[in-house]
C-alpha positions in Angstrom: 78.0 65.7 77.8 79.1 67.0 81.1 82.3 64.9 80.9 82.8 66.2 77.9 82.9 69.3 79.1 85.1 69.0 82.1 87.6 67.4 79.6 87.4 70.5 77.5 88.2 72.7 80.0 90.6 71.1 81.8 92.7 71.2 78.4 91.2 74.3 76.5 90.5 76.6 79.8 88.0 77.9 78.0 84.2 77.1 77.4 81.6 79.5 76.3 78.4 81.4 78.6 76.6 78.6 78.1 78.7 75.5 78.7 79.9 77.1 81.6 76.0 77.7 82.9 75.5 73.8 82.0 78.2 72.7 85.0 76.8 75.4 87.2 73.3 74.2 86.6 74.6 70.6 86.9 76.9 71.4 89.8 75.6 68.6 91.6 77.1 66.2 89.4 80.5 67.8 88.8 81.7 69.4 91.7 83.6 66.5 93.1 85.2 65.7 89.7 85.7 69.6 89.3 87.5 69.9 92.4 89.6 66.7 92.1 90.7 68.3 88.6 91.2 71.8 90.0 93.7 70.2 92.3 96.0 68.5 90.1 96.1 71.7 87.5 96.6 73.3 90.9 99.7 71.1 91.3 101.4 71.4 88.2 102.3 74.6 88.6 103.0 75.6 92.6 102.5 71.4 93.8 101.0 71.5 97.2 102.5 74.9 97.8 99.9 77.7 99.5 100.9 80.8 100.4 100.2 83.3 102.3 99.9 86.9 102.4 100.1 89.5 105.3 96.5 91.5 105.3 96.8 95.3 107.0 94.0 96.7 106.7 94.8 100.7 106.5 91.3 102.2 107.1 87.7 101.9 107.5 86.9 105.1 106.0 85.0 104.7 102.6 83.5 107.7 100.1 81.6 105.0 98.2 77.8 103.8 99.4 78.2 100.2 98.0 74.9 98.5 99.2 76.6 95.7 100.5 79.4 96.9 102.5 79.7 97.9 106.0 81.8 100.4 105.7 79.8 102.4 103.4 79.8 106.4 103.9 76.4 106.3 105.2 76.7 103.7 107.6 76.8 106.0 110.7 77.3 103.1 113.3 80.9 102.4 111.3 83.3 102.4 113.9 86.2 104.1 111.6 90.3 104.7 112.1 93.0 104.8 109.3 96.3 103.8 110.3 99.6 106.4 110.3 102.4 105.6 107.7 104.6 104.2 110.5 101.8 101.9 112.2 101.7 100.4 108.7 105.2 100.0 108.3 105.0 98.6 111.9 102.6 95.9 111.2 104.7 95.0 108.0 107.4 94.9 110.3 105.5 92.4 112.8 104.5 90.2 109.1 107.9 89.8 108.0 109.3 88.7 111.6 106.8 85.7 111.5 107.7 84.6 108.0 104.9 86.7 105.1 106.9 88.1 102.4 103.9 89.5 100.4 102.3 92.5 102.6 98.6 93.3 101.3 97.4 97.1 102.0 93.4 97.3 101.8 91.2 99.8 102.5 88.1 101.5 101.6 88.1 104.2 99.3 89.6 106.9 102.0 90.7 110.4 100.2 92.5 111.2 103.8 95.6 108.9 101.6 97.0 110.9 99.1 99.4 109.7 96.4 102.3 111.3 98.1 101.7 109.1 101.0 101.0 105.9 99.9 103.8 106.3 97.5 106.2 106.7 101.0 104.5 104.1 102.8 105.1 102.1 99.4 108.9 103.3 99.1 109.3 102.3 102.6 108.3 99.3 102.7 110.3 98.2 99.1 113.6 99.9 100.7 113.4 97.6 104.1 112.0 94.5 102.6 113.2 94.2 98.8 112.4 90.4 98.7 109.2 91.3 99.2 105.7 92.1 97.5 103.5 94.9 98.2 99.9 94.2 97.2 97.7 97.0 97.1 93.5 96.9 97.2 92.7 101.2 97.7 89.5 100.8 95.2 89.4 102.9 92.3 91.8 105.6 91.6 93.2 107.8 88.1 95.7 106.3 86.2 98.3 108.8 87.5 97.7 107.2 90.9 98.2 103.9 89.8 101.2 105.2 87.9 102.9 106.8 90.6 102.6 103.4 93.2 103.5 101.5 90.5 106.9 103.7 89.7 107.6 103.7 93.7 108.1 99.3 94.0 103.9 98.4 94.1 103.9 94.9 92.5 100.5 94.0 92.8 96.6 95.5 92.4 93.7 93.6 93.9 90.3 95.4 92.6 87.2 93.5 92.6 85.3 94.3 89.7 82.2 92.5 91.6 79.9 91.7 88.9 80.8 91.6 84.8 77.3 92.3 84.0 76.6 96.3 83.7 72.6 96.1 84.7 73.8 94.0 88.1 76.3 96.5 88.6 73.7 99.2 89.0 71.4 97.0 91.4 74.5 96.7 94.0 75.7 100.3 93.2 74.4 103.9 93.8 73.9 105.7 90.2 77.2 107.5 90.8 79.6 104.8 90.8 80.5 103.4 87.1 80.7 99.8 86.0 82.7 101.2 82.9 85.0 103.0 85.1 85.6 99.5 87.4 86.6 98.3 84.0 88.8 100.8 83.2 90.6 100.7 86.3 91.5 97.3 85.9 92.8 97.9 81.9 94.7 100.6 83.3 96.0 98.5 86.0 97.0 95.6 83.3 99.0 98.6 80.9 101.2 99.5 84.2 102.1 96.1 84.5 100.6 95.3 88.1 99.9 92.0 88.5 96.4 92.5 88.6 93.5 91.4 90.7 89.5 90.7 90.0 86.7 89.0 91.8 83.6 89.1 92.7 80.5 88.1 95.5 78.8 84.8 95.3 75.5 85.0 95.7 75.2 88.8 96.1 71.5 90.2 95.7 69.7 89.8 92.0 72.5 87.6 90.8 71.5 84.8 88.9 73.1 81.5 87.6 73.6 83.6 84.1 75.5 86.2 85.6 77.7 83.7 87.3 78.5 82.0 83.6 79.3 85.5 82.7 81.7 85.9 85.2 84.1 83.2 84.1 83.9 84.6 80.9 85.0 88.0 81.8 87.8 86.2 84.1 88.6 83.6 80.7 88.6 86.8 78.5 90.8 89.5 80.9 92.9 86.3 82.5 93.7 88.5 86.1 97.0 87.0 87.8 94.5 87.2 91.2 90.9 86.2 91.4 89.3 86.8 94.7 85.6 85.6 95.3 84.1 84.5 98.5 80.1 84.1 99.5 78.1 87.3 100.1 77.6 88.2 103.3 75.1 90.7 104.4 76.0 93.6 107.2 73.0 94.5 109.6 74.1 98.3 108.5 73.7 98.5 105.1 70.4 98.3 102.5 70.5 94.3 102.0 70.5 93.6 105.9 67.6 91.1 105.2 69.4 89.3 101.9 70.3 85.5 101.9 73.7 85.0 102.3 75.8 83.5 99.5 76.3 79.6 99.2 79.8 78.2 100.3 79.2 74.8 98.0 78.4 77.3 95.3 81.6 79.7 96.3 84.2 76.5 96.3 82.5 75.2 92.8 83.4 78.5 91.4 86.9 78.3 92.6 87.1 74.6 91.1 85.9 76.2 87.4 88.3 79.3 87.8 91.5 77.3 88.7 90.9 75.1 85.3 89.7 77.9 83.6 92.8 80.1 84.6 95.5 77.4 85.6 98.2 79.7 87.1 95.8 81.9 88.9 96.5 82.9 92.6 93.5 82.2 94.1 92.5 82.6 97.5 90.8 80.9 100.2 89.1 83.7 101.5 88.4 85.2 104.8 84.4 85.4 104.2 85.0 81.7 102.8 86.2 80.9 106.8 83.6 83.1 108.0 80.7 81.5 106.3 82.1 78.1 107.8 84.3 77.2 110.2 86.3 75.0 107.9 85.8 77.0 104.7 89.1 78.1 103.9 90.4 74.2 103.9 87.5 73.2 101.5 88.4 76.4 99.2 92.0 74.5 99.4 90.4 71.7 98.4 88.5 72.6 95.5 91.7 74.7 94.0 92.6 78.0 95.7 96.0 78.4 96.9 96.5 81.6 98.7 95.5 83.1 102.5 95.6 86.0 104.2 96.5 86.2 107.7 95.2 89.5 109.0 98.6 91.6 110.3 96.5 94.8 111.4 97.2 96.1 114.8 94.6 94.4 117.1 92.7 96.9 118.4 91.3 97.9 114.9 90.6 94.3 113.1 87.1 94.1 114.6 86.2 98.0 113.1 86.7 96.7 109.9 83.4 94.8 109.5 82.7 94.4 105.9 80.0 92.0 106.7 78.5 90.3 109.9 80.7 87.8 111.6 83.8 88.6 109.7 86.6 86.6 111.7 89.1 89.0 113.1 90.9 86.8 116.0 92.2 83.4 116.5 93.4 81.3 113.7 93.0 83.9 111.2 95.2 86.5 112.4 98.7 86.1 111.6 100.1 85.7 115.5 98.6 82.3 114.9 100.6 81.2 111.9 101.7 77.9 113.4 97.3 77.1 114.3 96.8 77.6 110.2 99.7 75.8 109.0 98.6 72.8 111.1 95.1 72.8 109.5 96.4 73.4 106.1 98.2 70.6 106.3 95.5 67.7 107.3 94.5 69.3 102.9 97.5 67.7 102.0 99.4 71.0 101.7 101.8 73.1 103.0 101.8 76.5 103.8 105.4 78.6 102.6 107.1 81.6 103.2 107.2 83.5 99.6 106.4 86.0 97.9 104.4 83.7 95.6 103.7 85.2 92.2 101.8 84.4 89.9 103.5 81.6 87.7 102.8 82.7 84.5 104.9 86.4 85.5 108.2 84.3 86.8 108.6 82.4 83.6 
């Protein structure tokens, strides 16, 4: 039965809540076969190609109280900055001298940047790099917003939606934030022709092996060019201090099921992936994802943004160290590249 359905999804990329909860129950099992699988699909459509993307993280100022995040508004121990227009640019700057030709804004949910200026940082950046992408991940904002960055050169939208299950939504959540808005953020996103991007936490409090089924059947249904997902981690600051962190085998399993599920996806390795273990990013490049991101901030803020506890923010993973990475990516049998790197299913 479970070859069965490995077979089915490998050539259907679909199964239904349930199938999919039979290969997470039976992960065990599957996961070797999963990730040998993921691979190949991997292959067929970017080979051993992985790129990379240059992470500038704009701010550590957040409106939002997510429980989980450490740079919730009422964290008061948040060490906080936001980066000027040219400091951005510089970093951008910096990226594209070492090689990245995909520059990925991210921030939390700061009001302090206004459409008129991210739409010049935007411009900017589209004017002096045109072979470029800019990614953007600024949280939720109107469809005007999105309109406007979208009009001034923004290629791409990464917005975890975090959980596809409404009553989860709420246990992670203070009552004011919406899961029905989330989702309407990313329709809206998907009408101005972003390339759009979901994800979610693995193993983030309350969530059980049902919610993960429903989770590749929100991805399966919506089919995001980007899917990010790496382990919870907690952050000593916030409400679920004291919460289990999430599983890496679990995390890389999921990416396995995603790539087969979604087989042009861009899907990262991501940075709480490495933090969670020291050789987590290869082992997401083993089990399917094919996308990093370098961190290009200016040094003296990467360790202010702490999402979580640990969060790496020197050494390999910064993007000085481009030459450390591609050296480990390559004992995966890959190869990191210099490209943009869009999604395939967008370039054909």
């Amino acid at each position: 039965m479970l070859e069965q359905l490995i077979e089915k999804l490998e050539h259907t990329g679909r199964l239904d809540k349930a199938e999919y909860l039979t290969l997470i129950q039976h992960r065990k099992e599957t996961r070797d076969e999963l990730a040998a699988r993921a691979c190949k699909v991997r292959a067929r459509y970017y080979g051993q190609q992985i790129f990379i993307r240059g992470l500038i993280e704009i701010s550590s100022f957040c409106k939002n109280n997510c429980y989980y995040c450490g740079l919730r508004a009422g964290n008061v121990h948040a060490k906080r900055y936001r980066l000027s227009s040219e400091e951005i640019i510089s970093a951008a700057d910096t990226g594209y001298a070492l090689g990245f030709r995909t520059f990925v804004l991210q921030g939390g949910e700061d009001p302090f940047y206004t459409d008129e200026i991210l739409v010049g940082i935007v411009q900017t950046l589209k004017d002096r790099y045109p072979d470029c992408a800019v990614t953007l991940s600024l949280g939720e904002r109107g469809y005007e917003s999105y309109r406007l960055l979208r009009q001034a050169g923004a290629d791409r939208y990464l917005l975890r939606h975090e959980t596809a299950d409404p009553a989860h939504y709420g246990l992670l959540h203070p009552a004011e934030m919406s899961f029905e808005r989330r989702m309407q953020c990313l329709k809206d996103l998907r009408s101005l022709g972003y390339q759009v991007g979901a994800g979610f936490m693995v193993g983030s409090p309350h969530q059980t092996e049902e919610n993960l089924a429903q989770e590749l059947v929100f991805l399966r249904d919506f089919r995001p060019e980007m899917v990010g997902i790496g382990p919870f981690l907690p952050h000593h600051d916030t409400p679920f201090a004291k919460e289990l962190p999430g599983s890496v085998e679990m995390t890389c399993f999921l990416l396995s099921l995603i790539r087969l599920t979604l087989p042009d996806v861009l899907l990262p390795a991501t940075t709480a992936l490495g933090t969670a273990d020291p050789n987590g990013r290869e082992k997401g490049i083993m089990a399917g994802a094919n996308v990093l991101m370098p961190n290009l901030s200016p040094a003296h803020v990467r360790e202010k943004y702490l999402l979580y506890d640990g969060k790496i923010c020197t050494g390999e993973e910064a993007a000085q160290c481009i030459e450390c990475l591609k050296n480990r990516i390559r004992k995966t049998g890959c190869e990191i590249v210099t490209a943009r790197g869009d999604c395939a299913r967008t370039v054909r």
